[in-house]
KOLZABA-705325 format. One record per residue (C-alpha): chain; residue in one letter; z, y, x; residue number from 1. Coordinates in pm, 1 decimal, padded with zeros to 6 digits, always signed. Layout:
// residues N
A A Z Y X NUM .
...
This chain:
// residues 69
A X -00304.9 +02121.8 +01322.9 1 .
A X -00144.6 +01842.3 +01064.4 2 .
A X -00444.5 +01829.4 +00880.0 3 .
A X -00625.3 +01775.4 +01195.5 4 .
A X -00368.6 +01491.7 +01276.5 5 .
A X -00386.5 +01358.6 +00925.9 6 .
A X -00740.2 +01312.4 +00977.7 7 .
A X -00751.4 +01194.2 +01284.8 8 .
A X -00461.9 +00928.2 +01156.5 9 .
A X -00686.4 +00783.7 +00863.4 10 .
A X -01007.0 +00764.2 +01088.8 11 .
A X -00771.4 +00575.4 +01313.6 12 .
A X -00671.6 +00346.8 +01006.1 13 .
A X -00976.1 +00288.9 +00889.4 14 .
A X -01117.6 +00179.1 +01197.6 15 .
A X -00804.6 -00098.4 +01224.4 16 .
A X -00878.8 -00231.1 +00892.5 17 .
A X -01221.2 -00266.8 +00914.1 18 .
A X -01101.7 -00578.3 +01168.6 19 .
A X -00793.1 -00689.8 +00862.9 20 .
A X -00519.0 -00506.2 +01074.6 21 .
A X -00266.2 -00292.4 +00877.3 22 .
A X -00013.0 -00124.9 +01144.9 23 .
A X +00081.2 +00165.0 +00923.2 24 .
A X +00175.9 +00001.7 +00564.9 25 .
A X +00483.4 -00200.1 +00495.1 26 .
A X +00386.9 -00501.6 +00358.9 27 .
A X +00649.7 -00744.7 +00125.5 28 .
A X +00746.7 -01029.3 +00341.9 29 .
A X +00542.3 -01346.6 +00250.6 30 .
A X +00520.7 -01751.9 +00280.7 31 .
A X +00142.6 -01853.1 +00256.7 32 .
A X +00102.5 -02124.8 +00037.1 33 .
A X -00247.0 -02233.2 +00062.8 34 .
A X -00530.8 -02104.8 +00287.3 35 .
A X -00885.8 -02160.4 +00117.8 36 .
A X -01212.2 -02096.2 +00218.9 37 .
A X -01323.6 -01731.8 +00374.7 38 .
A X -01025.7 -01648.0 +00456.7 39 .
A X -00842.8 -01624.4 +00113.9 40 .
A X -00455.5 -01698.4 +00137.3 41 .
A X -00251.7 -01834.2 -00182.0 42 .
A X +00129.5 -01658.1 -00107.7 43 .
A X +00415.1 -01641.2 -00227.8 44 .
A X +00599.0 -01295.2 -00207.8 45 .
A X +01003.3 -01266.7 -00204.2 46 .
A X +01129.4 -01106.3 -00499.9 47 .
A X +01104.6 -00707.3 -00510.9 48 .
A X +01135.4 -00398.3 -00758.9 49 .
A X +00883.0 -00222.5 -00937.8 50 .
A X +00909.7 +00063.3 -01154.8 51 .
A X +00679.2 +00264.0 -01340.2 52 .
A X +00640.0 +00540.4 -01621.7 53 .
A X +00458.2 +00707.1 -01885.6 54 .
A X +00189.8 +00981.5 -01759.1 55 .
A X -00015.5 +01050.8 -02040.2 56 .
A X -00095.6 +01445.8 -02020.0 57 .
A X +00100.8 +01559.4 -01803.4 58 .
A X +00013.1 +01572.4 -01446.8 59 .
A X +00243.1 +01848.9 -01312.1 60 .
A X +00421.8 +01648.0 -01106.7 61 .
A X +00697.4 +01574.9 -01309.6 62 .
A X +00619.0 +01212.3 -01371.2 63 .
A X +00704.3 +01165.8 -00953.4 64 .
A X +01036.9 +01384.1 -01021.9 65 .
A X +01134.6 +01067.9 -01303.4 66 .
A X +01049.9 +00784.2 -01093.5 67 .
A X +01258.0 +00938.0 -00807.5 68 .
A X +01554.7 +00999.4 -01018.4 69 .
């Protein structure tokens, strides 16, 4: 049954964002600086955190365990 509603969830998804909608994902808040043509946007994100690490090799899952820590 949760695959079944994971399915169902991402057909649901996909169908929104082949019209631009995005109801599931957080998105950083935004100020759009500058709208050109076909709908691109210029923006201009408030500051936020990223982190990353070094994966090369290992892929056992520990490289999520580091970032979490």
């Amino acid at each position: 049954m949760d695959k079944f509603f994971y399915y169902l969830v991402a057909l649901f998804e996909s169908g929104l964002g082949v019209f631009g909608v995005r109801t599931f994902y957080d998105q950083p808040r935004y100020t759009v600086i500058e709208r050109l043509d076909r709908g691109v946007e210029v923006r201009a994100y408030e500051p936020r955190l990223a982190v990353e690490t070094d994966v090369r090799g290992q892929g056992d899952g520990e490289e999520f365990g580091r970032l979490f820590r």
